[in-house]
KOLMI-240254 format. One record per residue (C-alpha): x, y, z; residue in one letter. Coordinates in steps of 0.25 Angstrom, whole numbers, plus 5000, padded with zeros to 4 digits. Layout:
// residues N
XYZA ...
***
This chain:
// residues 683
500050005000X 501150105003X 501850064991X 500750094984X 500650234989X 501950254986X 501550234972X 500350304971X 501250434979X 502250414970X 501250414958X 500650534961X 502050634964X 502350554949X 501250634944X 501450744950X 502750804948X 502650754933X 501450834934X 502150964940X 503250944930X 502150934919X 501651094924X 502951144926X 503451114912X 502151174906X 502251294915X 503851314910X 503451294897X 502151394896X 502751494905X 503951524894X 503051504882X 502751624874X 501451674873X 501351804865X 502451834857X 503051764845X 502151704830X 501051634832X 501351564818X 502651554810X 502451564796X 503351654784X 502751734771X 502751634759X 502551524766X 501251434771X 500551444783X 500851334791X 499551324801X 498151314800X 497151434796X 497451544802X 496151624805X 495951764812X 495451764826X 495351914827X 495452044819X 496952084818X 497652194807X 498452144797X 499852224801X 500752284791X 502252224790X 503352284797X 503952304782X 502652374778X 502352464791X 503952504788X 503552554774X 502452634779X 503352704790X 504452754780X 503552794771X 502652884781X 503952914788X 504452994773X 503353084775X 503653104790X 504153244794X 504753274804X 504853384814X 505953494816X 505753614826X 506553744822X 507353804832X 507453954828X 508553974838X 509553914831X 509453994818X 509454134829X 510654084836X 511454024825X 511354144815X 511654244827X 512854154829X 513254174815X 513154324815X 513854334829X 515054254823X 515154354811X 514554494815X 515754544809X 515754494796X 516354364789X 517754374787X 517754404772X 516454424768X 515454524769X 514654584782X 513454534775X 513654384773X 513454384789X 512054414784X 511754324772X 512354214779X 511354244793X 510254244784X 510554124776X 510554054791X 509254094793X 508854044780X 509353904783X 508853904797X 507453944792X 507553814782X 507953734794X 509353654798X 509053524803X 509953414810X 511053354799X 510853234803X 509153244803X 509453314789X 510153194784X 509153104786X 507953204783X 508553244769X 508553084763X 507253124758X 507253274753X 505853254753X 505753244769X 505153354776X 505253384789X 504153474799X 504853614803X 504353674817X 504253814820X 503453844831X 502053784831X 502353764815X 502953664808X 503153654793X 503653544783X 504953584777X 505753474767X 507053414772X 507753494761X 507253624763X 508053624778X 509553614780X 510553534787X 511653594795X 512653574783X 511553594772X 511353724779X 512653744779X 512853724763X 511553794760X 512453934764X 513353924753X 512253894743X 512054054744X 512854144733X 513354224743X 513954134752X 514254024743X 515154114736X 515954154752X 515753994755X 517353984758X 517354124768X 515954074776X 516653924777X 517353994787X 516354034796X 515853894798X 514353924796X 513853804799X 513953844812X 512853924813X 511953804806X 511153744817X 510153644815X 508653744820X 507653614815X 507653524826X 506953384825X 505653374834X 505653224836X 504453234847X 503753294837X 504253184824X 504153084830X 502653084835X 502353134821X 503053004816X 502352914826X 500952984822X 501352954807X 501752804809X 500452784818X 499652814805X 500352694798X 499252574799X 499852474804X 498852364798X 498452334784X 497052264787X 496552184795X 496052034796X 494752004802X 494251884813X 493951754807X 495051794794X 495751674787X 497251724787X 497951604782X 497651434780X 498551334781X 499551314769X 499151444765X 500551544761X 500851654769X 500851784761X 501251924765X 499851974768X 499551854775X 501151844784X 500551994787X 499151944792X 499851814801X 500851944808X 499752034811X 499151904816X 500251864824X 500252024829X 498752034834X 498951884839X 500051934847X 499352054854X 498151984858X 499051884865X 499552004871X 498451994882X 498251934894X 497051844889X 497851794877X 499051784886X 498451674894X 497651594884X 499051564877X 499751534890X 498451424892X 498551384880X 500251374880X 500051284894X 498851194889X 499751154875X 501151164885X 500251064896X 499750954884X 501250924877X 501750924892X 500850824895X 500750724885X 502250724886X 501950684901X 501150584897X 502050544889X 503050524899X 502050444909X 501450354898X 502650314889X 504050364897X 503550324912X 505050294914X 505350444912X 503950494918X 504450454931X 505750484931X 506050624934X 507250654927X 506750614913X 505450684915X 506150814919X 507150804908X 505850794897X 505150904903X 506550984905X 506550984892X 505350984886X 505251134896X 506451204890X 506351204875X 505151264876X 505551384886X 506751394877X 505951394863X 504851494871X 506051594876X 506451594863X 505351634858X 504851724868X 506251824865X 506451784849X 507751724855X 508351664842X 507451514836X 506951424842X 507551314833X 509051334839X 508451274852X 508851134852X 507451064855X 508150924849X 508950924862X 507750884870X 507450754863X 508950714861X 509050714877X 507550644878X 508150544867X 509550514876X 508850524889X 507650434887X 507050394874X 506750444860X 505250454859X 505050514873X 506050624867X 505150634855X 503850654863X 504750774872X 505050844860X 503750824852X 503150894867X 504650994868X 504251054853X 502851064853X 502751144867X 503951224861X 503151254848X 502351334856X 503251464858X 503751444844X 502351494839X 502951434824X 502751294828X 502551194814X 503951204811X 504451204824X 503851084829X 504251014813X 505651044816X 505951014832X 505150894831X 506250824818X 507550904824X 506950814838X 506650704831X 507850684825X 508750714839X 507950584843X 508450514831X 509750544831X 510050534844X 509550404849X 510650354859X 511850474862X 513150404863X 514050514857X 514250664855X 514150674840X 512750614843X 512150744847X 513050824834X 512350724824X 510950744830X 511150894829X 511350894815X 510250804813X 509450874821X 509851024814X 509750954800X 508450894803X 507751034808X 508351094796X 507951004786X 506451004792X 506451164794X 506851154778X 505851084776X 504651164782X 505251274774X 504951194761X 503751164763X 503251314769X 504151384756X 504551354742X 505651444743X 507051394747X 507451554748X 506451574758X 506751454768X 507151524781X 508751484782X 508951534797X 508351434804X 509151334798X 510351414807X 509451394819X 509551244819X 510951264818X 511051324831X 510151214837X 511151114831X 512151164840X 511151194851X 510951044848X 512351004851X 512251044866X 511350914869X 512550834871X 513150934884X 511750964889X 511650804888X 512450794901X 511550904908X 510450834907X 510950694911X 511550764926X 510250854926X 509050734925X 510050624928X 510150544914X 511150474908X 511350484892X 511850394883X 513150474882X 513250464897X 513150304896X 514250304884X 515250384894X 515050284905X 515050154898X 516750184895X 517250094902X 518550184903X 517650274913X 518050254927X 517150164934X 517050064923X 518650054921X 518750034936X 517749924934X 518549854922X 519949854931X 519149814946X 518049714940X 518349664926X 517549554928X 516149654928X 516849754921X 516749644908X 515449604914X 514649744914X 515249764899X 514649624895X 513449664904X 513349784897X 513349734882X 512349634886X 511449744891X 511649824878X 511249734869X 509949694877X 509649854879X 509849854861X 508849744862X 507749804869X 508049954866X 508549994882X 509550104884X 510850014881X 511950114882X 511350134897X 511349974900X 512849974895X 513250084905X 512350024914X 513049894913X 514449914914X 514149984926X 513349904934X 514349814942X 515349934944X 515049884960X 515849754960X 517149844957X 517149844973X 517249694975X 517649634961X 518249514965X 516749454972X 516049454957X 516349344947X 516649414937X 517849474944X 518349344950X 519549274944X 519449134953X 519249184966X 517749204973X 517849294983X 516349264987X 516949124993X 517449185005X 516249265007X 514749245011X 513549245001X 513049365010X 514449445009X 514349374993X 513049434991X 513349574997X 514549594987X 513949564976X 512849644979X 513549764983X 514149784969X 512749854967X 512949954978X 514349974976X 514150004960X 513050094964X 514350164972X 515150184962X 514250234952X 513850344961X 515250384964X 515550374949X 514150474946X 513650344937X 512250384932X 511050334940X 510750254927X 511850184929X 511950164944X 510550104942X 511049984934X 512049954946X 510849954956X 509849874945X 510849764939X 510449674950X 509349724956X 508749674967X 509149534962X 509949444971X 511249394973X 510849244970X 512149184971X 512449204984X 511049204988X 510649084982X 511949014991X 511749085002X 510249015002X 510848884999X 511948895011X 510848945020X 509648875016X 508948885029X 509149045031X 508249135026X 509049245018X 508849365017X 508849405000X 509149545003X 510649515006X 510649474991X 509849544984X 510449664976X 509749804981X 509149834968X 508349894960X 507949804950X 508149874936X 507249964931X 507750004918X 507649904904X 509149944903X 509449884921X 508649764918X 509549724905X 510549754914X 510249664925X 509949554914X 511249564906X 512149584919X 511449444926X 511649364913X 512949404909X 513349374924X 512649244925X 513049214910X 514649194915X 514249074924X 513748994913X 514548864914X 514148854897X 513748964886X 512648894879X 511448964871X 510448884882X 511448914894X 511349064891X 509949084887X 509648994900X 510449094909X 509949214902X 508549174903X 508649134917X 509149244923X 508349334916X 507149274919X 507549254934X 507749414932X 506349424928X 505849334939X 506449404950X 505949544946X 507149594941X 506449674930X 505249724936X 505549864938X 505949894923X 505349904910X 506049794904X 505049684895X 505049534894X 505349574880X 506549634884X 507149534894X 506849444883X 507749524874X 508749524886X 508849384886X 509049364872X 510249474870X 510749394883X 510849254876X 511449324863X 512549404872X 512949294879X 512949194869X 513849264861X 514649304873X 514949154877X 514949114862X 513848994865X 513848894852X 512648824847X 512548664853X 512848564843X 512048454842X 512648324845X 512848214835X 511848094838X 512447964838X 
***
């Protein structure tokens, strides 16, 4: 009954926290999403529309192009005219100057070119002198006219009727009089009495250019509620590609308000919620293996949280394209890390919700969902670096090649396709690269073991193992026949066999304390004569606990550690068990004090394990190596396995163990090179 509780409490927390983890990822997800800014569709001028029939839900103006409002501001702005105050001041101050400098005369000319010049002053101060700078730009187009204030007056008066400083200047000598004394009145320096007396009102031209400009209508029609604006298939002209913008415009200001706000945030949670929950039920119906098992879940969810944050950021500040996130990364560490159609389900659910901020979905989706698929193709079991180089090319020539082709079918123009994007998968390429570092962060991060990580600690030149080679040779040869047994059976039935290899050669690292008392290590002398089958038992048994030392002291993966723990079980150590019994046969004993601790192995890969370690063993005290012999022995303790509930706690078949056994009887018939019996001749 309490055991029964225990389940039900700890069914019910199951729920639970995947429940809360479930909320939180929707929460993450929809709080970074984007609600009001970016295209609600993505399509280009000349080519088809890609959606369904687009009808008007509202009245909205047909807006004029950037291009088009452009021409109407320069061309209204050639009629502009703006304003230029006189200051009479200047014309006083500046002749008085002049008349003050020479009330003498000029040296060499006559008292009365004082005179003629004062007034020809006030004739070009009465035109005006403006800035030379303001001229320059004024005088482009001699048909300009500016807006001369004097007073409460003001009056239009063409560019080329006023003067600049060094035009007023100029216009001096154009006079007989004074041309002809030009090289006497150079001396003066003239222009010194010529001072700008229009100066610009920009107050005053600037809210005469703004009322202008406001008079420019910044709509060209208008479409009506319940309008068609374009059909599926149908090509997108210029007058439509203007009537999409302005309806992207008007969409974007009514999502402006509160109401609209919250019905896309709604909306954003529901769709979020659904693809979020079918991958969970996923999880619990088809991968209760990682269902349950918190590192693999958070790791899915992990993932399947940050490329959509990263796409919405993206979006959100126009911060580059989206297609230089490497989204194939995901499925490449779903694929190493667990299996491949679990990482196609979590990138199918990854794209979709990400397809949400990209507002341009259908080619999106097309291309994520090949570059995934082919990461998962081409990457099936990572062994070596140049792996992860070969599957980012294919992945960067598969999104080019389909991204070409949705061109194609969109435009007949090669000179049209849009040749930029092909740079972004580039980047994603290399972006694409950094799977294999980020590899060894998410192993010490959710406690997995890659392939890669198998590989470097099945060299049998790494410490432990070479330790093992020179202390127990015997079970150094031993877990390397062990192990290729294992192999072979894990290629038969489609287990993990690179994890059962490493596995193997691993899993009697404990008998390096006390070689000597197992058999494989002994060389004539049995060292269990002089001892007890108690003391025997306790030996042998400790080379579990003792393993499980050392791989903690040499940081061995848990995976691994769990094949030390699991090749026995909670079997017993028969031999001495069985002759302790027959020595005591009156004495009730006590199993316990030969039964291994256990567990029994959980995993398809620890109960191959288990087998291929008990009949390789066993397989050594055969007295002969004959086809029935070992199918005998291999059946035998197989089955016996079977019986005693080795193999209850995995997920291994009778088809499997059936598979077992006949890899075993191969193996180990070509191991001890067994011969056919020949018939006997009858007399």
């Amino acid at each position: 009954m309490i055991r029964f509780r225990n389940l039900e409490n700890h069914y019910w927390r199951n729920v639970a926290s995947r429940t809360a983890l479930v909320i939180v990822a929707v929460v993450m997800i929809v709080l970074f999403l984007p609600r009001t800014k970016g295209k609600l569709f993505h399509y280009d001028e000349g080519k088809p529309w890609m959606y369904g029939q687009l009808i008007a839900k509202f009245d909205f103006p047909i807006f004029k192009t950037d291009e088009a409002l452009k021409a109407e501001r320069d061309s209204m702005m050639k009629h502009f005219q703006p304003y230029y105050n006189v200051n009479p001041s200047i014309e006083a101050k500046k002749i008085e100057q002049f008349k003050t400098a020479y009330k003498n005369g000029i040296p060499g000319l006559p008292q009365s070119y004082v005179e003629i010049i004062a007034q020809h002053l006030h004739d070009i101060y009465q035109a005006g002198v403006i800035d030379p700078q303001q001229y320059s730009k004024l005088v482009k187009d001699s048909d300009n006219v500016i807006r001369v204030v004097t007073g409460k007056q003001a009056v239009s008066v063409p560019i080329n009727k006023t003067f600049s400083t060094l035009g007023a200047y100029e216009h001096l000598f154009v006079n007989p009089t004074l041309g002809s004394k030009r090289a006497i009145l150079q001396q003066c320096n003239l222009n010194e009495y010529i001072e700008p007396n229009l100066i610009y009102d920009k107050d005053r031209s600037e809210t005469e250019m703004n009322d202008m400009l406001s008079l420019i209508p910044q709509a060209s029609g208008m479409v009506l509620e319940g309008q068609r604006i374009i059909d599926r298939g149908d090509i997108v002209d210029a007058k439509t590609y203007r009537v999409l913008n302005s309806f992207e415009q008007a969409m974007e200001k009514r999502n402006a308000s509160e109401a609209e706000i919250t019905s896309t945030l709604i909306g954003q949670s529901i769709y979020v919620l659904i693809l979020i929950g079918l991958f969970t039920l996923y999880l619990a119906l088809f991968r209760r293996d990682y269902f349950d098992k918190p590192r693999s879940i958070s790791l899915l969810y992990v993932m399947i949280v940050i490329f959509p944050i990263l796409t919405s950021l993206m979006m959100e500040h126009n911060i580059l394209s989206v297609y230089i996130l490497p989204f194939s990364m995901a499925p490449i560490f779903f694929r190493v890390f667990m299996d491949s159609r679990t990482a196609f389900i979590a990138h199918v659910t990854m794209i979709l919700i990400c397809a949400v901020a990209v507002k341009y979905q259908y080619e999106f989706i097309i291309v994520q969902l090949v570059a995934g698929l082919i990461a998962i193709y081409s990457l099936r079991e990572l062994s070596k670096r140049s792996q992860i180089f070969l599957t980012a090319l294919l992945v960067t020539i598969g999104s080019a090649a389909m991204y070409l082709a949705l061109q194609l079918i969109q435009s007949d123009d090669l000179s049209k396709l849009d040749h930029t994007m092909y740079y972004h998968f580039g980047v994603n390429a290399f972006f694409l690269l950094f799977t294999y570092p980020l590899m060894l962060v998410i192993e010490k991060t959710f406690g997995f073991v890659s392939t890669v990580t198998m590989f470097e600690l099945s060299n049998t030149n790494n410490e432990l193992l070479r330790r093992l080679s020179e202390v127990a040779p015997g079970t150094f040869q031993h877990s390397i026949t062990v192990g290729n047994l294992a192999t072979e059976i894990a290629n038969r039935i489609g287990a993990k066999s690179q994890l059962v290899r490493t596995g193997a050669l691993y899993h009697d690292i404990g008998k390096m304390l006390n070689p000597a008392f197992f058999t494989e290590n002994q060389a004539g002398i049995n060292p269990h004569d002089k001892l007890t089958d108690l003391e025997s038992a306790r030996i042998i048994i400790s080379h579990v606990t003792e393993g499980l030392k050392l791989a903690e002291k040499y940081n061995l993966p848990r995976e691994i550690k769990e094949f030390i723990t699991t090749h026995h079980g909670a079997g017993m150590a028969k031999y001495f068990y069985i002759h302790y019994k027959n020595e005591h046969p009156d004495e009730e004993v006590n199993e316990d004090l030969f039964r291994y601790p256990g567990p029994n192995p959980f995993t398809r890969e620890q109960a191959i394990l288990m087998m291929s370690d008990t009949v390789e063993a066993a397989s050594r005290s055969l007295k002969e190596y004959t086809e029935d012999s070992i199918s005998e022995l291999v059946n035998r303790l197989i089955d016996g396995q079977v019986a005693d509930g080795n193999f209850t706690d995995c997920p291994i078949t009778f088809r499997d163990i059936t598979a077992a056994k006949a890899v075993l009887i191969e193996r180990l018939k070509s191991m001890y090179h067994t011969r056919i019996q020949y018939p006997t001749l009858k007399a």
